[in-house]
N, C-alpha and C positions, 0 to 999 in steps of 0.2 A: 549419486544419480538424482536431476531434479526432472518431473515434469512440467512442464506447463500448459494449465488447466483452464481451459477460459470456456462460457464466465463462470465464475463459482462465485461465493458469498463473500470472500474478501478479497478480489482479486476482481480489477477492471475490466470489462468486457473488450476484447480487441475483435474489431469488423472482419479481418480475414481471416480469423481461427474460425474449425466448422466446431459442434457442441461436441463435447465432452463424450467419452466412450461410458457405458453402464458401467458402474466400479466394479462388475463382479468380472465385465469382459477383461478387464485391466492384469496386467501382471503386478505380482505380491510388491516390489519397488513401490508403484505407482499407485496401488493400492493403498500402500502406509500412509503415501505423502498423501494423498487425496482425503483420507480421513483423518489424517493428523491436521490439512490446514482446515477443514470444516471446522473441527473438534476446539483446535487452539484458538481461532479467531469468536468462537460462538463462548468457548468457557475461559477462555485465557490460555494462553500456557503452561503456566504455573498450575493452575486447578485443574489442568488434566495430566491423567496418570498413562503409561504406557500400558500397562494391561487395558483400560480401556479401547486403546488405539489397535490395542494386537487384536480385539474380540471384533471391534465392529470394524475393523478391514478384513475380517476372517482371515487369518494367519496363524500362523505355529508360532511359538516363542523363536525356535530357532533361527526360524527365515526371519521378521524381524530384526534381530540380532547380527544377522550374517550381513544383510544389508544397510542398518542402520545403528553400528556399536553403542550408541548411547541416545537418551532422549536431547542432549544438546546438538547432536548430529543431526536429529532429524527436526530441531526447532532452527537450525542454519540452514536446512536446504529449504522448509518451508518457508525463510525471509528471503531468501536467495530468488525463488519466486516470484515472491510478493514485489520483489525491485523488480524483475525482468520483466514482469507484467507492467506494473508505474511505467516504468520507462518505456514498454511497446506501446500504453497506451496513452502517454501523453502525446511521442511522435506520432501515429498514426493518427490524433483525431485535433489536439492543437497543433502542434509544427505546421503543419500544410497550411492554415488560415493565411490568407496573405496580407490582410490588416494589421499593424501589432499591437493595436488597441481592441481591434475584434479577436486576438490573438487571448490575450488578459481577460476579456470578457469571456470568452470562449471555455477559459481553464476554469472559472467560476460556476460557469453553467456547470460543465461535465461534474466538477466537485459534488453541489448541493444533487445534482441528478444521482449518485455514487453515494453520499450518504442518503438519501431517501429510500432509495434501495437495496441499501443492506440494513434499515431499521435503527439510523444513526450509530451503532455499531462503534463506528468509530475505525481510525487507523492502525492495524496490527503493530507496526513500529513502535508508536506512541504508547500502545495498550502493554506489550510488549515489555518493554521500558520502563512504562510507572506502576508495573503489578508485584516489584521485587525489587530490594532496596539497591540489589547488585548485580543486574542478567549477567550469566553466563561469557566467558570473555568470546566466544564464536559469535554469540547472538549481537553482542553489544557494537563488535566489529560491522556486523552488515548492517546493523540500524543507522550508526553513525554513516555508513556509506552511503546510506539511502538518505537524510536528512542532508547531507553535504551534497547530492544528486540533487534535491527538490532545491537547494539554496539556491544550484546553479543554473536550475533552469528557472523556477519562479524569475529570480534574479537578471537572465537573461531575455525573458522577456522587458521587463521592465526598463533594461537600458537599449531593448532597440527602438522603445515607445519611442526612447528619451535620447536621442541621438543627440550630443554637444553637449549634452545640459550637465554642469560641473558637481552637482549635487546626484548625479545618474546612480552610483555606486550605492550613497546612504541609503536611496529612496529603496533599490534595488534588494536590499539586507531588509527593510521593512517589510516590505514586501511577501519578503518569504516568511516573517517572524506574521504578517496578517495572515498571510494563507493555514500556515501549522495552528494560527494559537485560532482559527475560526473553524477549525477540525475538531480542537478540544471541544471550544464553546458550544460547536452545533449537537458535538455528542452528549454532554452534559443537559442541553436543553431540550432535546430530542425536536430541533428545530430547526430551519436554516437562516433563522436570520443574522445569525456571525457571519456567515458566508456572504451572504448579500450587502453587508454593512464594509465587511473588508475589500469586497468587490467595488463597492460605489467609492470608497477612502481610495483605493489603487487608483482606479482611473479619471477621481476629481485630479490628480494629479498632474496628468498626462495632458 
């Protein structure tokens, strides 16, 4: 059972979600999840432990348990999330732009606004990923789902900028490799000017 909790601290804001219920009005489910994505995205995954998770969603061991058999169960429904949120919230605030070059610009704004706002933080997938020589194979499954999602939409912007153009596809694969590795850089720097730098490279393009 996954919820979807918008906005939270790692997790997109979407325009027609209303705010989040008190976590105490929540059912135990929803509770877990709701403190396990704070919890994972603020300490990692890996450096958080499940007894933490069962105390401050206030839960019994048992319910925990009964609903989420392991901590890999419940670091899959918290990525599981994490994509269905990306995904509502790229459709909902770039798809509509009907420029495809204000489309590109559009997905760069939202980014650097998204890390400003969670304290460059950084990407759960990404964070995810490089905290542990070998994630878990559930986890590893939806990261890569989710990275082959941003390929193909970064990507598909890019070749509608670039309608004919025989180089459309290279540029397209770059594109997403600027957008990922200026998510690294901005959180490493606690800055955005990777964002801003891969954003001006995209659309010198175009």
């Amino acid at each position: 059972m996954t919820e979807r909790v918008f906005p939270a601290p790692n997790v997109p804001a979407s325009s027609g979600t209303p705010p989040p219920s008190p976590l105490a009005q929540l059912p135990p489910p929803a509770r877990i999840l709701r403190t396990a994505a704070r919890l994972f995205y603020a300490q990692g995954y890996h450096a958080t432990g499940v007894n933490q998770i069962i105390a401050e969603a206030d839960v019994a061991k048992a319910t925990f348990y009964a609903h989420y058999p392991s901590k890999e169960t419940l670091g899959a429904a918290w990525l599981a999330q994490q994509h269905e949120a990306w995904a509502s919230w790229l459709n909902e605030r770039v798809t509509p732009v009907p420029d495809a070059r204000r489309r590109l610009a559009t997905l760069f704004d939202l980014l650097e606004a998204w890390l400003r706002n969670n304290n460059f933080r950084g990407c759960p997938f990404h964070n995810t990923n490089a905290e542990q020589p070998d994630p878990p194979p559930a986890l590893r499954a939806i990261i890569q789902r989710h990275l082959a999602f941003l390929r193909e939409y970064v990507g598909g912007l890019v070749r509608a900028a670039l309608p004919g153009r025989i180089e459309g596809d290279r540029l397209a694969l770059a594109a997403y490799v600027l957008f990922c590795g200026a998510m690294v850089e901005a959180q490493a720097y606690r800055d955005p000017w990777p964002v801003r730098t891969a954003a001006q490279t995209i659309l010198g393009w175009l």
